[in-house]
N, C-alpha and C positions, 0 to 999 in steps of 0.2 A: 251451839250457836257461835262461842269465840272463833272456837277451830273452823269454823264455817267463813266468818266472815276474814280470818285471818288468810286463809285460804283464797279467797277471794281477790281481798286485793296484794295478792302474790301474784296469781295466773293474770291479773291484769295489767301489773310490772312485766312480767314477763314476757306475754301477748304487743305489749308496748315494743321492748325492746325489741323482740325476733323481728317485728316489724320495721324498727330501723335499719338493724343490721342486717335482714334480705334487701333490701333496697339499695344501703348502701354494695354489698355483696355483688350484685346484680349489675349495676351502674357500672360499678368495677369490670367484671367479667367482661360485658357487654362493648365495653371501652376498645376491649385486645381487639375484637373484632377474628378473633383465632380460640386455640385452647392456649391458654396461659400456662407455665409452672401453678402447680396449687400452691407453691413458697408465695408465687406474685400476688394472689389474691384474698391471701390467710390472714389471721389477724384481726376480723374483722368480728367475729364472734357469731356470725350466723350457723346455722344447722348446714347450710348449702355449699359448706366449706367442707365437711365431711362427706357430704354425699359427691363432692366434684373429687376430693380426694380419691376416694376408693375406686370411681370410672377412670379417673386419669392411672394410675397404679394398675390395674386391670389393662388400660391399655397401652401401656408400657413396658408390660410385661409382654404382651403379644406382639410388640410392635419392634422386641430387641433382637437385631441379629443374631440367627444364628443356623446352623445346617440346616433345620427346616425352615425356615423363612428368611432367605437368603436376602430379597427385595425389600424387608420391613413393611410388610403388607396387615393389614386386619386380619385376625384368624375368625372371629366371633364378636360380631357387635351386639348378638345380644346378651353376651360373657359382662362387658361391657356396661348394660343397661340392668341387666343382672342385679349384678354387684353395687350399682348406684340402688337399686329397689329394695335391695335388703337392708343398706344404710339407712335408707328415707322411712321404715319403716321401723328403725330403732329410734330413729329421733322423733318419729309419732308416739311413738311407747312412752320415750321421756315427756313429750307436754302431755300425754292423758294423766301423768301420774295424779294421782288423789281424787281425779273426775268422778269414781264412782261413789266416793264418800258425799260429796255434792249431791250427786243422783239419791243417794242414800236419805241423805238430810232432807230432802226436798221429800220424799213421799215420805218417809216414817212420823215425822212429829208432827205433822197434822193429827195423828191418831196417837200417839202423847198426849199429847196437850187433850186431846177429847177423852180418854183415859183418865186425866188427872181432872178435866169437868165432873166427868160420870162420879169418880171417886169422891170428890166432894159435892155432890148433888145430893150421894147417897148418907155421907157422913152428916149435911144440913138437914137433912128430913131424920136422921136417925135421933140428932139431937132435939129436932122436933115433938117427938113421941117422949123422947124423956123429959122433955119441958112441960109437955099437958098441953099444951100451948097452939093454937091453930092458925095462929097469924101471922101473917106475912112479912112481920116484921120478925120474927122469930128465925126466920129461915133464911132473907135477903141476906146477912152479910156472907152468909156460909156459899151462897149459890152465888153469890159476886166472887166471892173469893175462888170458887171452882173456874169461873170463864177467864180468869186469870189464865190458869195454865193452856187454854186453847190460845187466848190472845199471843202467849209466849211459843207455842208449838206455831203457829200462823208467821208469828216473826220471824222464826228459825228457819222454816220451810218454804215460804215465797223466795226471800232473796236467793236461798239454795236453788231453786229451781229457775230462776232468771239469768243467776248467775251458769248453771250449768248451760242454758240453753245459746246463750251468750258466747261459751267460749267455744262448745262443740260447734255451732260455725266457722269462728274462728282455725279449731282442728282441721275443720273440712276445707277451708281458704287452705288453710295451709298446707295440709296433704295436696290439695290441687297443682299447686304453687310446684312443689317437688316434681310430681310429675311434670308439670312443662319445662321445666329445666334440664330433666333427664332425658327427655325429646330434643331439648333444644339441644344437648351434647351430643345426643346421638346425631341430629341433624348434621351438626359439625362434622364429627368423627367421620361421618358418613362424604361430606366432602370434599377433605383432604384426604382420606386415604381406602376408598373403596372407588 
């Protein structure tokens, strides 16, 4: 449950910040009205700083004279879009990290916690029998004391599960995010020099 909720609000520090910095990122970019040096636009700490890195490099490489491409022409823009999509897809790697531990926490200890009900349902009746005893008072603290650990596995596993749902949207904005941006370079690219 710590490591659950410690987790938690990390990815929503972090979800906060990626959010500022594509925005400001963006603004930026958007501003040249061109493709920028990735020097002009870096610094800024977003993911789309890498991902404009590796297309600008990619097409730099294609775009430097020499005996075969005497004009500085485009050889492959989707080399190009490529190489942006492998980027974008390590930086989804980076924010999934821990999500399945969330996923994890969120279904298992509902069924903890009811394990450790069962466990003491069975323990209160068991001391029941050795008490002689038929009454309900005999048995109440043992079987309160069992829904204890459901109440504990229920705590542990809702916010897991709200929380995961939460941010995989988040992933999925943000995976979307990447793609339009790799369109939107490619758009450019596509431009100036094809």
């Amino acid at each position: 449950s710590l490591f659950s909720w410690a987790l938690i609000f990390q990815k929503l520090r972090l979800f906060s910040r990626l959010e500022r910095q594509t925005t400001i990122f963006l603004r930026t970019f958007r501003a040249t009205r061109s493709l920028p040096e990735p020097k002009a636009v870096a610094g800024l700490g977003s993911p789309l700083e890498n991902l404009y890195a590796a297309g600008h490099r990619e097409l730099t490489s294609q775009l430097s004279v020499s005996g075969s491409n005497p004009h500085g022409r485009i050889k492959s823009l989707q080399a190009v879009t490529t190489d942006m999509q492998m980027v974008a897809g390590e930086e989804i790697r980076k924010v999934e990290k821990y999500m399945p531990w969330l996923a994890t926490t969120g279904s298992i200890t509902p069924f903890i916690g009811l394990f450790g009900t069962v466990w003491g349902v069975m323990d209160a009746f068991s001391g029941l029998g050795e008490a002689g005893s038929a009454s309900l008072r005999a048995v109440a603290p043992g079987i309160a004391e069992a829904l204890i650990t459901t109440a504990a596995g229920l705590f542990t596993a809702i916010p897991a599960v709200m929380a995961y749902n939460h941010f995989l949207h988040h992933i999925k904005q943000f995976a979307a995010r990447m793609d339009n941006f790799t369109m939107e370079v490619a758009a450019l690219i596509e431009k100036q020099y094809l």
